[in-house]
Residue frames relative to the residue before (quaternion, step in Angstrom):
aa qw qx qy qz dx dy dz
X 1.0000 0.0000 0.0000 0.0000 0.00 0.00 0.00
X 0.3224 -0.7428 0.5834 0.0619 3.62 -0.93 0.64
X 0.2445 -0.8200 0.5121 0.0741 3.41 -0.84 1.17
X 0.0854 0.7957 -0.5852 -0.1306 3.50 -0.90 -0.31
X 0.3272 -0.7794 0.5252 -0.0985 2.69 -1.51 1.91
X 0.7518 -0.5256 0.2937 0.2686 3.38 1.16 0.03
X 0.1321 -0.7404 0.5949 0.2834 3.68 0.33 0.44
X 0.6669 -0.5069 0.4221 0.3465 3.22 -1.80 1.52
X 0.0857 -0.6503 0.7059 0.2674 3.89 -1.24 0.09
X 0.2857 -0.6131 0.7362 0.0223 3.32 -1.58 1.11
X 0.8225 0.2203 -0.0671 0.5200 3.36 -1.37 0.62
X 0.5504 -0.6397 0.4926 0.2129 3.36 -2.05 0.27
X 0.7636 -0.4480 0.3542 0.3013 2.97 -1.23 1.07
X 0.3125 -0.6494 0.6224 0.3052 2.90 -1.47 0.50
X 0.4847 0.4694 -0.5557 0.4857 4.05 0.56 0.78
X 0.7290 0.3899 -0.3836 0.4115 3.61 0.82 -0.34
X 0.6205 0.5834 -0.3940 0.3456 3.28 0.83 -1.11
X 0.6713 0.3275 -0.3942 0.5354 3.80 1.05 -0.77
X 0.6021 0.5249 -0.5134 0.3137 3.61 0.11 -0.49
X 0.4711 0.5855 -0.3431 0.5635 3.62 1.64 -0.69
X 0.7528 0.4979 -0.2217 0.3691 3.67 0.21 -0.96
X 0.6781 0.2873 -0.2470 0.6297 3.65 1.68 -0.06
X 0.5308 0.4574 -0.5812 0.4139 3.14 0.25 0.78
X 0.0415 -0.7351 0.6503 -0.1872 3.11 -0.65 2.08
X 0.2422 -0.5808 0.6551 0.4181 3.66 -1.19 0.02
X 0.8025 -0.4365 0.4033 0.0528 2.32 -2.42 1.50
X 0.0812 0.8535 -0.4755 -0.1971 3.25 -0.17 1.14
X 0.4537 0.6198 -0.5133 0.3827 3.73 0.85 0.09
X 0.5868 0.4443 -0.3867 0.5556 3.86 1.34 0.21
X 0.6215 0.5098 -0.3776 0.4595 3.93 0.75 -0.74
X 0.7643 0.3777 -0.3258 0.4087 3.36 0.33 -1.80
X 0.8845 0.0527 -0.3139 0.3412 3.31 -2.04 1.36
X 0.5610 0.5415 -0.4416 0.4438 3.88 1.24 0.22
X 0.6596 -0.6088 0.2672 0.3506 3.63 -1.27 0.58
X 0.7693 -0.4558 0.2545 0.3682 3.46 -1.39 0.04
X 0.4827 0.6769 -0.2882 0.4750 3.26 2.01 -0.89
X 0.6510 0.5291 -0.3584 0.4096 3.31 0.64 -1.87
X 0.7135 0.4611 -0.3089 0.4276 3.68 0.33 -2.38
X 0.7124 0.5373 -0.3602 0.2723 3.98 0.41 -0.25
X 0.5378 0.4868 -0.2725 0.6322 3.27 1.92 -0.34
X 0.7447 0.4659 -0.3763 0.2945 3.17 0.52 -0.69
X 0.5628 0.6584 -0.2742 0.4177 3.46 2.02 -0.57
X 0.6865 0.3835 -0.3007 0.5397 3.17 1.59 -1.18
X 0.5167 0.4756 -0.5719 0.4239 3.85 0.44 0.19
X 0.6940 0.4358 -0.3577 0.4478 3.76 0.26 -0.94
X 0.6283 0.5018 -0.3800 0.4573 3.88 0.65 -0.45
X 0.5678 0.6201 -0.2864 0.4594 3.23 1.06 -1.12
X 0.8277 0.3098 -0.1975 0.4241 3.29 0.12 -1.38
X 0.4615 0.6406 -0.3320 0.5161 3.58 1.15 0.01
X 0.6166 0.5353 -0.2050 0.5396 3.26 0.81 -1.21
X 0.7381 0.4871 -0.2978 0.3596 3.49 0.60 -1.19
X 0.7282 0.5084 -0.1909 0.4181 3.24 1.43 -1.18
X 0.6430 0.4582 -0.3526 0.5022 3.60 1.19 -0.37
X 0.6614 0.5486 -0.3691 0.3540 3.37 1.11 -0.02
X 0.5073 0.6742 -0.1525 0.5146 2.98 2.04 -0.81
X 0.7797 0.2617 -0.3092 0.4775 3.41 0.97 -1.12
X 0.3810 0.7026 -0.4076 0.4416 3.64 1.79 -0.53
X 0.7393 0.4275 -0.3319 0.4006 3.74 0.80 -0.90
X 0.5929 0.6322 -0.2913 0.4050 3.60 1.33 -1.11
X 0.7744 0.3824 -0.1872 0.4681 3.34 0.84 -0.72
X 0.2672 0.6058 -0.4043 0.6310 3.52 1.84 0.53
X 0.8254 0.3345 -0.1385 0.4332 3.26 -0.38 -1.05
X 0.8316 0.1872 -0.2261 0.4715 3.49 0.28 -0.76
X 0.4387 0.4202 -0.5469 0.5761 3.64 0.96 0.77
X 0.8064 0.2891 -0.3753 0.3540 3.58 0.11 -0.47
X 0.3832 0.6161 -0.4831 0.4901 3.76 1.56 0.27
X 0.6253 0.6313 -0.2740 0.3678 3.72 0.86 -1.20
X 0.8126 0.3711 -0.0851 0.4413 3.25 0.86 -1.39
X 0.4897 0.5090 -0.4497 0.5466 3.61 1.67 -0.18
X 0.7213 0.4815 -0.3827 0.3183 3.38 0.92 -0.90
X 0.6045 0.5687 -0.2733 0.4862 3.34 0.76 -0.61
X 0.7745 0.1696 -0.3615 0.4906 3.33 1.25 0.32
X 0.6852 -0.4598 0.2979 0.4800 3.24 0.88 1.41
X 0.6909 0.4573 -0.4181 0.3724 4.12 0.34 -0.24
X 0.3081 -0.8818 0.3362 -0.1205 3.37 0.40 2.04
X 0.5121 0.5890 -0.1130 0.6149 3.22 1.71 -1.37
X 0.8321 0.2045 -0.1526 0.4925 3.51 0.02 -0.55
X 0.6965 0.5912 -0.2581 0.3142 3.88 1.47 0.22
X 0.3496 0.6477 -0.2825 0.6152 2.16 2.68 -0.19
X 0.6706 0.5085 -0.3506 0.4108 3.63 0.58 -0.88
X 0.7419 0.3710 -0.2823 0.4819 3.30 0.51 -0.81
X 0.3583 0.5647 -0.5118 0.5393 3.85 1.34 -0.03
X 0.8708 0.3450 -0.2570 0.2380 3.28 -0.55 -1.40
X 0.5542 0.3870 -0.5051 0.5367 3.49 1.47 -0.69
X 0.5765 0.5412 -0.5514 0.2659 4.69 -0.36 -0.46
X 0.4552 0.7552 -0.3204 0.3462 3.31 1.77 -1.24
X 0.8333 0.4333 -0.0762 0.3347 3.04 0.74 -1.60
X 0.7481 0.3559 -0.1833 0.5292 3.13 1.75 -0.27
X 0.6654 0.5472 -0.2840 0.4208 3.15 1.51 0.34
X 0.4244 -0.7460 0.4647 0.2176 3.59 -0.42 0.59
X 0.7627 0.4147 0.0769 0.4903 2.53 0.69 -2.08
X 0.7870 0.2479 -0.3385 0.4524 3.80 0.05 -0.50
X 0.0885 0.8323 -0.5449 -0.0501 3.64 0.81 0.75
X 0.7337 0.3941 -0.2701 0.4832 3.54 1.24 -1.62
X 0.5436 0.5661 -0.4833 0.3879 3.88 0.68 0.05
X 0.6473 0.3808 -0.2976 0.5895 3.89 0.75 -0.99
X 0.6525 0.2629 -0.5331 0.4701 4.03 -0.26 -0.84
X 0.6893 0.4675 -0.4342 0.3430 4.02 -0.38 -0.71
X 0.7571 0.2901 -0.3907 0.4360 3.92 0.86 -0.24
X 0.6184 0.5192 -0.4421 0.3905 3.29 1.25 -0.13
X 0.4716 0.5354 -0.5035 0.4873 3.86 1.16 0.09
X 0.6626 0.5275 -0.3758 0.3761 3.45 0.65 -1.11
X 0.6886 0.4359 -0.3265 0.4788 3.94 0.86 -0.92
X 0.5639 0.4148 -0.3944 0.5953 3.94 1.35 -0.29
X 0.7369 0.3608 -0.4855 0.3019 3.49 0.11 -0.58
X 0.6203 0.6397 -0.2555 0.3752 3.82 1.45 -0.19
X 0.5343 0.5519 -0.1615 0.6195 3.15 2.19 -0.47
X 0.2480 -0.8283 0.3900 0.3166 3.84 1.52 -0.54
X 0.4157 0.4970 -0.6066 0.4607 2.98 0.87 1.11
X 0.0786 -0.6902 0.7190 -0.0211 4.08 -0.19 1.82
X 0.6420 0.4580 -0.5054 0.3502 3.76 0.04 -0.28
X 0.6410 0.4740 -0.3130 0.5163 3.68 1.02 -0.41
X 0.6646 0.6102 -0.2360 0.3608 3.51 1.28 -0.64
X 0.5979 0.5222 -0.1946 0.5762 3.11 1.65 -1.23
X 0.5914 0.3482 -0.4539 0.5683 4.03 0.98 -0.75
X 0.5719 0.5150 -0.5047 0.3911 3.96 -0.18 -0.16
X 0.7218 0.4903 -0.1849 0.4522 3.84 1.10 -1.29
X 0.5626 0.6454 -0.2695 0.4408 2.99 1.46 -0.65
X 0.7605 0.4556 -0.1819 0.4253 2.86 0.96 -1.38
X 0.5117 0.5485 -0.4207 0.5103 4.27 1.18 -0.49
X 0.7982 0.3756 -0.2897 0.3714 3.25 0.61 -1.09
X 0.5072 0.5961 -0.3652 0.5040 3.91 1.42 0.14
X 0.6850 0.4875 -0.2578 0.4761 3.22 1.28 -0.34
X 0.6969 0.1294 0.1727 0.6840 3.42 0.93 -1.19
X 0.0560 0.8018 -0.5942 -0.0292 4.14 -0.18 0.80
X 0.4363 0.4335 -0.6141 0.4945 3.94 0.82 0.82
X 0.5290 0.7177 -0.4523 0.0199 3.68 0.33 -0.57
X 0.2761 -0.8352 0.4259 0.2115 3.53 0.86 0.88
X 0.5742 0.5110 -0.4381 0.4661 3.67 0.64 -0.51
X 0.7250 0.5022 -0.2988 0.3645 3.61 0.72 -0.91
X 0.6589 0.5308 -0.2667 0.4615 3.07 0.93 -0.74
X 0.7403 0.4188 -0.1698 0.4978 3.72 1.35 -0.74
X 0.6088 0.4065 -0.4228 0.5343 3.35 1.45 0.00
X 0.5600 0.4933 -0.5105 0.4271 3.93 0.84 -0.46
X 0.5573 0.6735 -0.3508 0.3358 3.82 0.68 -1.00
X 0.6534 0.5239 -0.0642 0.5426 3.09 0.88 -1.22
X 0.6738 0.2885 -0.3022 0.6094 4.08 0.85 -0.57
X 0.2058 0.8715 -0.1997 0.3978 3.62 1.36 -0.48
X 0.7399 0.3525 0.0269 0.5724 2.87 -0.52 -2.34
X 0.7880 0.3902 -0.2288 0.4178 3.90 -0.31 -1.68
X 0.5434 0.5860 -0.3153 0.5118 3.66 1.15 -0.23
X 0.0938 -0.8441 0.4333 0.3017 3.33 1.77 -0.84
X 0.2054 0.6338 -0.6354 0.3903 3.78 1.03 1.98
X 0.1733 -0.6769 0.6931 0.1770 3.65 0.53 1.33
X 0.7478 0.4938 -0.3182 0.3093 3.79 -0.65 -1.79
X 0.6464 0.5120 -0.3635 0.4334 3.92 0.99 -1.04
X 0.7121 0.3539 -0.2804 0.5377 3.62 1.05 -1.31
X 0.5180 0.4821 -0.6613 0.2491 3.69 -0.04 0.23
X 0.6474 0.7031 -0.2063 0.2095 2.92 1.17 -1.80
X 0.6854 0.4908 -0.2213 0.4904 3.08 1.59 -1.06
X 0.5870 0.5862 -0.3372 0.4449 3.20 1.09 -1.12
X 0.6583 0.5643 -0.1563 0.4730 3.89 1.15 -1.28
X 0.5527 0.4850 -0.2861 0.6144 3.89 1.77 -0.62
X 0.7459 0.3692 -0.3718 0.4112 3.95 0.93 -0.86
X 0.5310 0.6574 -0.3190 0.4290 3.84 1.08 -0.18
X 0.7957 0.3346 -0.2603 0.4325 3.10 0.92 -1.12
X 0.7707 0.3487 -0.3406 0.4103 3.15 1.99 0.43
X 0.5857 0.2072 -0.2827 0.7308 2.86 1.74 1.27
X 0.0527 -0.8469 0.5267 0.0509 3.33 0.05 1.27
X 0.6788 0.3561 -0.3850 0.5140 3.61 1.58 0.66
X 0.3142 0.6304 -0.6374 0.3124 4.02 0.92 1.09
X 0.2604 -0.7526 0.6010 0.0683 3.27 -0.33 1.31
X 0.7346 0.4188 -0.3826 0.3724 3.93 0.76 0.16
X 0.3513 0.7202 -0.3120 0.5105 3.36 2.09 0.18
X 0.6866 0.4484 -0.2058 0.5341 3.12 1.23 -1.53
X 0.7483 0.3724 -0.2598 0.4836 3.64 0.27 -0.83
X 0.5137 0.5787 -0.4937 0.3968 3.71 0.86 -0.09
X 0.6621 0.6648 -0.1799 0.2955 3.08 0.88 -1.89
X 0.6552 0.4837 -0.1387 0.5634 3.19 1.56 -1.47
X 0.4891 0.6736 -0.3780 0.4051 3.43 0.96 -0.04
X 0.8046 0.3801 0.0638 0.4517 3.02 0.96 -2.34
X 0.4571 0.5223 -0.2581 0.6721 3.43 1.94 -0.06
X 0.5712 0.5064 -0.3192 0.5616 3.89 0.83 -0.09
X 0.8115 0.3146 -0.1508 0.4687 3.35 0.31 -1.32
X 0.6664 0.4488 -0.2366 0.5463 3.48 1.25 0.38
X 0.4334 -0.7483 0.2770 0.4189 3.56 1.78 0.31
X 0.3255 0.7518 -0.4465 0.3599 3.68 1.08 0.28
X 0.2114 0.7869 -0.5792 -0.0248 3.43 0.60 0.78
X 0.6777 0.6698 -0.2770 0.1236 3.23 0.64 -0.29
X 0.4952 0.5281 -0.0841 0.6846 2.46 2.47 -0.40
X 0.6522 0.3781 -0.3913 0.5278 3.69 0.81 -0.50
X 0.5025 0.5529 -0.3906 0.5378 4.12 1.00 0.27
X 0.7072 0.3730 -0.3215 0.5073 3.34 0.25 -0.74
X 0.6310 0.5378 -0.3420 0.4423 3.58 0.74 -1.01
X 0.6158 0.5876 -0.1733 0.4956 3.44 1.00 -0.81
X 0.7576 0.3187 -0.2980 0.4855 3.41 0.61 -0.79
X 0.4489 0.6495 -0.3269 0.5194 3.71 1.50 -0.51
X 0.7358 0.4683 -0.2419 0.4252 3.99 0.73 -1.15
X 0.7232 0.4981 -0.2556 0.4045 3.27 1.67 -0.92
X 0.6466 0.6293 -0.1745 0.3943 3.30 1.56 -0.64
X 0.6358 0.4923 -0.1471 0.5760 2.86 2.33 -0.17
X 0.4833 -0.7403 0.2140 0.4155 2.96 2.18 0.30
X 0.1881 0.7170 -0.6209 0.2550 3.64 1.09 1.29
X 0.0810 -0.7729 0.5552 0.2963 3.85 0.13 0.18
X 0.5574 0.4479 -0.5074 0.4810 4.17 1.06 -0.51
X 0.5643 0.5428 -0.5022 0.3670 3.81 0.54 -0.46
X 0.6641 0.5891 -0.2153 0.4070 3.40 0.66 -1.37
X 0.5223 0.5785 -0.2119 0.5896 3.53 1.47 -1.19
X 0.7839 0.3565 -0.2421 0.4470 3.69 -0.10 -1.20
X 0.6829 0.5024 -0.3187 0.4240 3.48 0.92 -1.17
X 0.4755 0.6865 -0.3317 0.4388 4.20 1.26 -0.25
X 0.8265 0.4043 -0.0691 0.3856 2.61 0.54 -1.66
X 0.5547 0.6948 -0.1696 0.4252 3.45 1.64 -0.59
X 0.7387 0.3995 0.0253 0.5423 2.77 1.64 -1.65
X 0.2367 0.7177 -0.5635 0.3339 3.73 1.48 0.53
């Protein structure tokens, strides 16, 4: 079975970076008020600017260094650094809950994983990652019927994720569906899975 964790994000969104890009001072406050006023009003808008690049400068601390604990297997402490980006992120809500399931679903605690999936996809329900990482906690949870569904929700929103397909055929196997975990297979190989293509030979001796 194949997992997916998410390519690493570096740097700031591109919802923040513009949301960064409109933050102007007020000109229906500048225009006809004194030089004193327009000079506070410049250091408040710098200020608060300041506040926010430091804020997102911090988010991306933390949840790069969640990334990289995860990536060495040290789960326990990637949650921590999840929960502190949480707090400073607005915007990447369905990117952080979907790797912190992934660092619970690696700890075997999938009920805690699936509420994390639960929760990207309450925010944002195209989020294909969410749907394909719960599938996957799911499956190890051994909810065969929950992870097709999901696996069967990321196809129909990517009818070319060739690791949807070969999951599926995985979790259709282990549920005696051979007839379906072939077809899935041939669907993974045509999409250039070459272990699909491999598994789907040998199957078919």
């Amino acid at each position: 079975m194949k997992l997916c964790n998410t390519a690493l994000a570096i740097g700031i969104s591109a919802v923040t970076a513009a949301g960064l890009s409109l933050l102007k001072v007020n000109k229906a406050l500048v225009i006809g008020s004194t030089a004193v006023v327009v000079g506070s009003g410049l250091m408040i808008c710098f200020s608060e600017r300041k506040h926010l690049n430091t804020k997102v400068r911090d988010y991306e601390y933390f949840f790069n260094r969640a990334q990289d604990k995860f990536e060495l297997a040290n789960y326990e402490e990637a949650i921590l650094d999840y929960d502190k980006a949480l707090e400073l992120s607005p915007n990447e809500i369905c990117l952080i809950y979907s790797m912190r399931g992934n660092a619970k679903r690696n700890l075997g605690d999938f009920d805690g994983a699936i509420s994390d999936q639960n929760i990207a996809l309450a925010f944002d329900p195209l989020y294909t990652d969410g749907y394909f990482n719960r599938s996957s906690a799911k499956f190890q949870k051994r909810d065969f019927d929950g992870a097709i569904r999901d696996y069967s929700q990321v196809i129909k929103m990517n009818p070319k994720d060739s690791d949807a397909f070969f999951n599926r055929a995985y979790v259709k196997k282990e549920v005696g569906d051979m007839k379906g975990a072939y077809e899935d297979w041939r669907k993974a190989a045509a999409l250039g899975d070459d272990e699909a293509a491999k598994l789907l030979k040998e199957h078919c001796k």
